[in-house]
N, C-alpha and C positions, 0 to 999 in steps of 0.2 A: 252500265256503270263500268266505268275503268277500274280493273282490276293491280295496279304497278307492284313491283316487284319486292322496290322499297323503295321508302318515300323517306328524305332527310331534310331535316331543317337547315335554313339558309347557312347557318354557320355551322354548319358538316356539309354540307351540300358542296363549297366553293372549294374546302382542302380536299376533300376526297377524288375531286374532278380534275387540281392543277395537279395533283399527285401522279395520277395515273393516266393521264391526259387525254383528251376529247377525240373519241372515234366520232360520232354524229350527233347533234342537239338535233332532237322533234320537237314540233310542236305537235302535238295529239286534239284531235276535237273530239269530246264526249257529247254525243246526239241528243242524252238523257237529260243532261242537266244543261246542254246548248253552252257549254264553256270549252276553254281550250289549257292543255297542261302542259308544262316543259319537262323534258327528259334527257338525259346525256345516259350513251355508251360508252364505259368507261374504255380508252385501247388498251392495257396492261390487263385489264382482268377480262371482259368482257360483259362487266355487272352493267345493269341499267336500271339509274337513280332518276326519282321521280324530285322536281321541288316540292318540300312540303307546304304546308298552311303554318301560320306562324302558332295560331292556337292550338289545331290540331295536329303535329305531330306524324300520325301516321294516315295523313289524307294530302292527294295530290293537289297545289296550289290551285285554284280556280281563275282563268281570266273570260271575261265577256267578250273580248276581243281576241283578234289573232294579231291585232297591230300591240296592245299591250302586251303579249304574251314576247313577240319579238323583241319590243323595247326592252322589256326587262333582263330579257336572256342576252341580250347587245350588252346592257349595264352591267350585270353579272361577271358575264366570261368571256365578254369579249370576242365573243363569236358573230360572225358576217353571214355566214351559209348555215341555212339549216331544211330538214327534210318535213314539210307539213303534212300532217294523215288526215284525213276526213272521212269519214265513214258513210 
């Protein structure tokens, strides 16, 4: 199970990132539950925000795919490049 750092909901999730602006979007694949999560390093501080779930709060979003996991994170912030982990 993915342990993240912290996890924010979509609307914290978007001001906290254009604030302090995007060092690297992951995408993370967790083996356990076979989903993928997005995460931004923040550059200004060095934090790294997990997106959350919209119900749960302090759990990292779940996707089935690794093409929705990019679309979404494309939709979001407008990011082109990003680093995939696999385990």
């Amino acid at each position: 199970m993915l342990t993240p750092k912290k996890c924010l909901r979509e609307e914290e999730f978007l001001p906290a990132v254009r604030v302090g602006g995007i060092k690297d979007c992951r995408i993370s694949f967790d083996p356990q539950d076979k989903t993928f999560n997005i995460s931004v390093e923040v550059r200004s501080t060095g934090e790294v925000f997990f997106l959350a779930t919209r119900r749960i709060p302090d759990s990292p979003r779940k996707f089935k795919s690794v093409d929705v996991a990019i679309n979404t994170a494309t939709k979001l912030l407008g990011v082109t490049k990003f680093t995939v982990l696999t385990h």
